[in-house]
Backbone bond lengths (Angstrom), bond angles and torsions (degrees), N, CA, C in turn:
res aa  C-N    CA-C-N  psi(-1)  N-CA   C-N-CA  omega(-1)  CA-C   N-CA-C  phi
1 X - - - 1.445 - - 1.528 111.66 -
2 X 1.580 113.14 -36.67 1.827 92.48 175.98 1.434 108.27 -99.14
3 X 1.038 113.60 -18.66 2.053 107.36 165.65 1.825 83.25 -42.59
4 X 1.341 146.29 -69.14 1.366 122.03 -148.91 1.519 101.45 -112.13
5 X 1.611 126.10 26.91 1.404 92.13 132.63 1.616 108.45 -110.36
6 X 1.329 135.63 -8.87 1.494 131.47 159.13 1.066 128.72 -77.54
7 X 1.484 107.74 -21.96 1.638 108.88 -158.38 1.936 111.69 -75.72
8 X 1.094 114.16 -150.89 1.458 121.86 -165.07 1.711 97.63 -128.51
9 X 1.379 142.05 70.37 1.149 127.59 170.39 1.908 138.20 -21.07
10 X 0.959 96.94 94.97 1.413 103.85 -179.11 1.973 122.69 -112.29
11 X 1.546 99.01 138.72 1.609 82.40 -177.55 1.639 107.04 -129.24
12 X 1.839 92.41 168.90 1.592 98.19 -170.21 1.397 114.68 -106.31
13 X 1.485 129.53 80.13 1.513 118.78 -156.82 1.573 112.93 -52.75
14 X 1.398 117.52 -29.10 1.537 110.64 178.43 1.580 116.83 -65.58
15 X 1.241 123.88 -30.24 1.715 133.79 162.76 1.659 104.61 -85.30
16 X 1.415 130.56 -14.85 1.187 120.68 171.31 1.851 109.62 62.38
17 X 1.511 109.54 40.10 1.115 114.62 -159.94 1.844 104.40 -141.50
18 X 1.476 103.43 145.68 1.468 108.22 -178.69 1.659 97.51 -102.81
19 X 1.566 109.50 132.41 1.134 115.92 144.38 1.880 146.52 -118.63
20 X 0.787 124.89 -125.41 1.516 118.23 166.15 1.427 115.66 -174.30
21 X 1.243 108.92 147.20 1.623 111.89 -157.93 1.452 104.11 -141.87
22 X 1.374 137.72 133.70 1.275 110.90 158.54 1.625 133.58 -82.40
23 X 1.071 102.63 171.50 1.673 101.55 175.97 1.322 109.21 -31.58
24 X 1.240 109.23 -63.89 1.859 98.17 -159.80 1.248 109.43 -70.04
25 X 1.429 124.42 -31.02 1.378 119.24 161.36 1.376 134.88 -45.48
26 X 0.949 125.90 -34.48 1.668 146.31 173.25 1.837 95.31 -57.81
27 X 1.367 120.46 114.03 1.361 131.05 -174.63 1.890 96.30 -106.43
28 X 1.564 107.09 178.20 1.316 110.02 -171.58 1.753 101.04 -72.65
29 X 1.679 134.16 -16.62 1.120 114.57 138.99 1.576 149.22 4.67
30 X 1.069 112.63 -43.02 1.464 127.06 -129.09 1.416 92.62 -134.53
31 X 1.427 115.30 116.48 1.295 115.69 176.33 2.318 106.24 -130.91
32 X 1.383 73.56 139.14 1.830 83.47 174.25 1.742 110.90 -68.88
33 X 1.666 101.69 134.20 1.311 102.63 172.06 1.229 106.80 -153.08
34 X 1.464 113.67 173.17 1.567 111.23 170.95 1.697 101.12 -109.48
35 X 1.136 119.32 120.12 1.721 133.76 179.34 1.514 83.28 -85.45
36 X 1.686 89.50 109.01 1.650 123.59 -178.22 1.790 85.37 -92.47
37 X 1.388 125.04 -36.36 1.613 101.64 -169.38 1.425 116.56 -80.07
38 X 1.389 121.57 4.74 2.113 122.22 176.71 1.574 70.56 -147.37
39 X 1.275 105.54 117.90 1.491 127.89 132.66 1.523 104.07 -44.58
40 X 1.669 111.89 -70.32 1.580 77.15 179.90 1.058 149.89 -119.32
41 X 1.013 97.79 72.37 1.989 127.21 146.83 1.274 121.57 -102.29
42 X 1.163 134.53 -25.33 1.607 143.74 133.40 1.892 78.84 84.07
43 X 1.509 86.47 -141.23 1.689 101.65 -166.69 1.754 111.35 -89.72
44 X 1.511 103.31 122.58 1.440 106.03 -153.48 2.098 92.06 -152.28
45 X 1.027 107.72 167.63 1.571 112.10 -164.43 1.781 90.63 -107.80
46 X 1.162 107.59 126.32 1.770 131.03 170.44 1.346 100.31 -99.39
47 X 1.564 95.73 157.90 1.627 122.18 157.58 1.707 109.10 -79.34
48 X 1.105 122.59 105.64 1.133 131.85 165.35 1.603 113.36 1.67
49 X 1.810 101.37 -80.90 1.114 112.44 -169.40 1.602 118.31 -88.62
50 X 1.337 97.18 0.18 1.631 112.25 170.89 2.038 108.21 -67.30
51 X 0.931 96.06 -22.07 2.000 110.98 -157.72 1.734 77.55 -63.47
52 X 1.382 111.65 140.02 1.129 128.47 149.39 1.697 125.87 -60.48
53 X 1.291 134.01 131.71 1.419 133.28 -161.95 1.371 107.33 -99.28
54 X 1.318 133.86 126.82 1.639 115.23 -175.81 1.954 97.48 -80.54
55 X 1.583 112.64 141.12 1.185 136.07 145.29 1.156 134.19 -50.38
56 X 1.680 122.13 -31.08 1.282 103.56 176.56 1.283 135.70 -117.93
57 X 1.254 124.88 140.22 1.666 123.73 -173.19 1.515 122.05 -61.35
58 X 1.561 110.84 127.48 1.923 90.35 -158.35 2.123 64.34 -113.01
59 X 0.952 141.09 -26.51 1.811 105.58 172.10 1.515 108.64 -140.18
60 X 1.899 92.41 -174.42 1.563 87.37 -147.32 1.644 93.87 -85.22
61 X 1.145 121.24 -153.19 1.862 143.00 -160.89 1.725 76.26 -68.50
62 X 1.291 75.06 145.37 1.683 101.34 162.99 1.268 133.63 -82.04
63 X 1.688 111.22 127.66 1.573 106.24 -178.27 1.429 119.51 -50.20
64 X 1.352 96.48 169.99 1.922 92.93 179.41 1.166 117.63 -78.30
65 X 1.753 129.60 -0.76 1.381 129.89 -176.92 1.245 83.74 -113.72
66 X 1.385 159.15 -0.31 1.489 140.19 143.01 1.553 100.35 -77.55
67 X 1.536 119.23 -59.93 1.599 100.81 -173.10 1.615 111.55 -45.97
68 X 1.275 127.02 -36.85 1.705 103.16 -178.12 1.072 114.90 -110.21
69 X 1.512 116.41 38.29 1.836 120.81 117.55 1.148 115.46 -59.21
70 X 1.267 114.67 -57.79 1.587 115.16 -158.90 1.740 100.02 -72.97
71 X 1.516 127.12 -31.65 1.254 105.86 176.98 1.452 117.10 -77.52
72 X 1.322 120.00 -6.44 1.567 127.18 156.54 1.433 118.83 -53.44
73 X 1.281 119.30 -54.88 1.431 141.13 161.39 1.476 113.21 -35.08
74 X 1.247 105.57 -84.12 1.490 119.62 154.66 1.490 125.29 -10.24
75 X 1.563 105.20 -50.22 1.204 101.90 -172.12 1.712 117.98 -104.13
76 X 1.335 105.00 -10.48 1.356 117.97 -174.01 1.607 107.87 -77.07
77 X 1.529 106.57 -36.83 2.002 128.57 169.14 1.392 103.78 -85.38
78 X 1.094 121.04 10.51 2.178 122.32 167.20 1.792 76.53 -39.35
79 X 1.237 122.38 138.84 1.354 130.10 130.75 1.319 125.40 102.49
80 X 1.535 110.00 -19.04 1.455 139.15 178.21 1.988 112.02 -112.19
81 X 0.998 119.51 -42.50 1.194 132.44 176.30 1.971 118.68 -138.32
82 X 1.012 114.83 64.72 1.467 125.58 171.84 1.005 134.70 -69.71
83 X 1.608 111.51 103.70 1.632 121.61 -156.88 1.690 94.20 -137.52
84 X 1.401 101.34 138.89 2.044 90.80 161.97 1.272 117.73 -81.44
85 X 0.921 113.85 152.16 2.000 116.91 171.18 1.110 133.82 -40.45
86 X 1.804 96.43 -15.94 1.768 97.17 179.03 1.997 95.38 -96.48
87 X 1.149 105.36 -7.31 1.934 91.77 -177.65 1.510 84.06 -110.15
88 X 1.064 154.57 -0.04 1.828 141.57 154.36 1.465 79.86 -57.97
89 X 1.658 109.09 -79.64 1.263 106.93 -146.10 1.883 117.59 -58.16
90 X 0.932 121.79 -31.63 1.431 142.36 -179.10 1.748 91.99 -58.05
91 X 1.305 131.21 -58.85 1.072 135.88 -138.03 1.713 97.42 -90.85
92 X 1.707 131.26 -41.07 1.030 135.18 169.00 1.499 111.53 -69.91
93 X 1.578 130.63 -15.85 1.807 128.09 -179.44 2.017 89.80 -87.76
94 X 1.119 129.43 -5.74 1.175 125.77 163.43 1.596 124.92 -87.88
95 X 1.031 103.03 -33.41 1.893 104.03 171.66 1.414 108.54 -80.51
96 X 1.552 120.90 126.82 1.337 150.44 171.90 1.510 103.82 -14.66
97 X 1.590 101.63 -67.67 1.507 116.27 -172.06 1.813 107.63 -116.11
98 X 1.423 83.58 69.56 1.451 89.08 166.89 1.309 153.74 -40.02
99 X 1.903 96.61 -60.97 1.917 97.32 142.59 1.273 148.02 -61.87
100 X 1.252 115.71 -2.49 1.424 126.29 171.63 1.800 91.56 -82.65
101 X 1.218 112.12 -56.03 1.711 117.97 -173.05 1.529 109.13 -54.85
102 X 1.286 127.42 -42.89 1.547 132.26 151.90 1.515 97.14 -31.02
103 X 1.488 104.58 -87.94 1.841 100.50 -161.90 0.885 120.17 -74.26
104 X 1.525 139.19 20.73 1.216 131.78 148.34 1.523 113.86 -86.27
105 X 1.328 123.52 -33.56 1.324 140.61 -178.37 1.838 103.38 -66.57
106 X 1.005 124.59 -44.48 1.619 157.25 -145.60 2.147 76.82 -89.84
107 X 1.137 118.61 -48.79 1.461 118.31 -152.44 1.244 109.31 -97.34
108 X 1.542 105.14 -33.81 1.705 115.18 170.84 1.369 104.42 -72.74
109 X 1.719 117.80 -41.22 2.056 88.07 170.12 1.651 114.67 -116.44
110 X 0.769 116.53 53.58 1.482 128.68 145.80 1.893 102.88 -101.16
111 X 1.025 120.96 -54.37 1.258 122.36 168.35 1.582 133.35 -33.18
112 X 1.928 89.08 -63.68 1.468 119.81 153.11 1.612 111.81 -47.71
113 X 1.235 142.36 -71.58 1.074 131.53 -178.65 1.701 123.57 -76.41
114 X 1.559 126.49 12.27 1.416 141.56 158.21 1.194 96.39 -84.11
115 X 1.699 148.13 -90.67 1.311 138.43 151.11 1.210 130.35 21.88
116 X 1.624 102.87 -85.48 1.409 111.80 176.95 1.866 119.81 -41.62
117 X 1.290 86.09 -44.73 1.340 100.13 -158.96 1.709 112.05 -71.20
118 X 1.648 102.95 -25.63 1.568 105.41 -170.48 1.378 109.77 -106.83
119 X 1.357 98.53 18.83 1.756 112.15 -178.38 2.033 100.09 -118.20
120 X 1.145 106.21 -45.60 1.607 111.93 176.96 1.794 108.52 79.54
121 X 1.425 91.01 45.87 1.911 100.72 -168.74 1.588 89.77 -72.14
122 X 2.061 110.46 158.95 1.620 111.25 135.64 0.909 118.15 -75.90
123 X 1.734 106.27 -170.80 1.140 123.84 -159.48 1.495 114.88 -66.05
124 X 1.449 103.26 -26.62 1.373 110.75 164.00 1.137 140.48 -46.36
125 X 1.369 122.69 -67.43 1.290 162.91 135.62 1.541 101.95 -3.07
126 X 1.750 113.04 -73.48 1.489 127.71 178.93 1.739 110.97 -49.71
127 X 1.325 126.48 -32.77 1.251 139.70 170.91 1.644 98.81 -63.96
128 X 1.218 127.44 -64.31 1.385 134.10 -160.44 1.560 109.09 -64.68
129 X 1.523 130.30 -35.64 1.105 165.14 178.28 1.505 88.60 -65.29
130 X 1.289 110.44 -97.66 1.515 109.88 -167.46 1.780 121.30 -43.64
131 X 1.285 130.59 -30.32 1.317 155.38 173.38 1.534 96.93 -56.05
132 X 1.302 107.04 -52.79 1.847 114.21 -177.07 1.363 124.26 -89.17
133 X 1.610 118.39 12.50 1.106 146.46 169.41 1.149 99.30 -84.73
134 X 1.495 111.31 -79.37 1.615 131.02 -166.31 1.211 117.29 -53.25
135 X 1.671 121.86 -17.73 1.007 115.67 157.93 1.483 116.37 -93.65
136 X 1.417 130.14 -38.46 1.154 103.41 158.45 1.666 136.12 -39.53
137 X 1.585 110.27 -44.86 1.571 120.07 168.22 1.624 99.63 -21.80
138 X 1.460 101.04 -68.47 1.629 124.81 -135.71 1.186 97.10 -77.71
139 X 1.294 141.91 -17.23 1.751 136.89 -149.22 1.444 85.29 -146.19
140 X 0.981 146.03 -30.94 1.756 130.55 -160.62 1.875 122.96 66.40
141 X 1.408 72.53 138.82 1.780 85.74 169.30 1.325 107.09 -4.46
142 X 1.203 112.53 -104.54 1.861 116.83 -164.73 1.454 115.99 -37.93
143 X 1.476 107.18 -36.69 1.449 95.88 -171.54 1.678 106.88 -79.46
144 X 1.853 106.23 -20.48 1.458 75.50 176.49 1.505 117.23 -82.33
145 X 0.969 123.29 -25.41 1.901 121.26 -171.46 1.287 99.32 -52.37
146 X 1.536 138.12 -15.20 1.650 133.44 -153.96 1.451 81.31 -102.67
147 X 1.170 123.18 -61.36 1.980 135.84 -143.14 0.965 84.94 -116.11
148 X 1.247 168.65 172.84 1.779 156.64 -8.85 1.680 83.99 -78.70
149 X 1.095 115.80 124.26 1.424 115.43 163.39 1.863 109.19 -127.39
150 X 1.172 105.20 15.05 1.300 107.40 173.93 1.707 111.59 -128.86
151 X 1.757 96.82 158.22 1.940 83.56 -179.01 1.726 84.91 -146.84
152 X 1.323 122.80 54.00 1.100 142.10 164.57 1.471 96.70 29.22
153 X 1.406 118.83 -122.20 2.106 128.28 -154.86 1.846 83.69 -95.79
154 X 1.117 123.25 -18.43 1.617 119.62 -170.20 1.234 116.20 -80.25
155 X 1.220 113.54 126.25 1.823 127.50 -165.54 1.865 94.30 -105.38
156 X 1.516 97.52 77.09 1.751 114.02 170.40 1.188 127.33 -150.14
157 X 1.058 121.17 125.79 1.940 120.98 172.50 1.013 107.62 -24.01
158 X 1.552 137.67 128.89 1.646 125.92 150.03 1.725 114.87 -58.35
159 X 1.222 100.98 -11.01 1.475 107.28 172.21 1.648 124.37 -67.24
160 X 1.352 91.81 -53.12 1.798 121.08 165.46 1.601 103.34 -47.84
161 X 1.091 123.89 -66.14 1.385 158.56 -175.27 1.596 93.94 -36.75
162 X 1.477 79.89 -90.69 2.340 77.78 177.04 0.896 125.98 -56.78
163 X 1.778 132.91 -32.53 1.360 122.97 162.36 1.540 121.13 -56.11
164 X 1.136 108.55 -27.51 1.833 115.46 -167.60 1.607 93.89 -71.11
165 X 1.135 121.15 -47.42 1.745 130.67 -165.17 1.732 93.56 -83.64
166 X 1.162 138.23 -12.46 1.189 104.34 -152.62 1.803 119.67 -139.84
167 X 1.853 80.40 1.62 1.713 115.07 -178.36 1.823 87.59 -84.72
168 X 1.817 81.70 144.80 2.081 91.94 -170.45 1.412 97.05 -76.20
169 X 1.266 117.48 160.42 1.470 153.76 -179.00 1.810 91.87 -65.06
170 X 1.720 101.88 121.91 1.226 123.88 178.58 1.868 100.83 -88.17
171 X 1.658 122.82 -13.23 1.163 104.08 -157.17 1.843 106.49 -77.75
């Protein structure tokens, strides 16, 4: 009974079932979304790799000044997120609004690899880092300063953290 009046609503689409979790329970797993297929379940915390993937391609192959975004992308997540160019590219001709999904992707690792780079993390570290990105990406500013309550092997403010990712581009 107080997991669901404190807890953090989260659901399991393969049981088709709502549960409740609290904050500290919620691991880097666990990403915020709004479950577009039941209205009502509205906005509720998923298993990452639980999320269903859409199948179909809404455009065609990518130009060559979008493909080397994505091999920018590609190369900036070497080590943290490892995909070949044909499942980057495959995976962005499936989202609705593809170029927005480019430059958000395009901004989280250019970001990701400014960070990384002026901190001198392992491989560890670079995992924990990128994880606390993606949720910043995914939830925004405010929600992360309230909820990220973890900063995995990385010895940094979550404060530091969201400002570093989330201050506009000086170039």
């Amino acid at each position: 009974m107080l997991r669901r009046l404190f807890g953090q609503k989260c659901y399991d689409p393969k049981l088709n079932k709502v549960y409740y979790l609290y904050k500290s329970e919620l691991d880097d797993r666990y990403i915020r979304c709004n479950n577009i297929t039941d209205s009502n379940i509205g906005e509720c915390w998923m298993i990452l790799d639980e999320l269903e993937v859409n199948q179909e391609i809404y455009h065609p192959p990518l130009s060559d000044e979008l493909r080397n975004y994505v091999v920018k992308i590609k190369n900036n997540l070497e080590g943290v997120y490892d995909q070949s160019l044909d499942d980057w590219e495959v995976g962005f001709r499936k989202d609705r609004d593809m170029e927005r999904e480019i430059a958000g992707w395009l901004f989280l690792s250019n970001r990701f690899k400014a960070i990384k780079e002026s901190m001198k993390l392992n491989q560890e570290e670079e995992q924990s880092l990128f994880k606390m990105m993606i949720q910043i990406m995914n939830n925004g500013k405010e929600f992360a300063k309230n909820n990220i309550e973890y900063v995995g092997q990385i010895d940094i403010n979550k404060g530091v953290l969201i400002n570093k990712f989330t201050e506009p581009d000086r170039a």
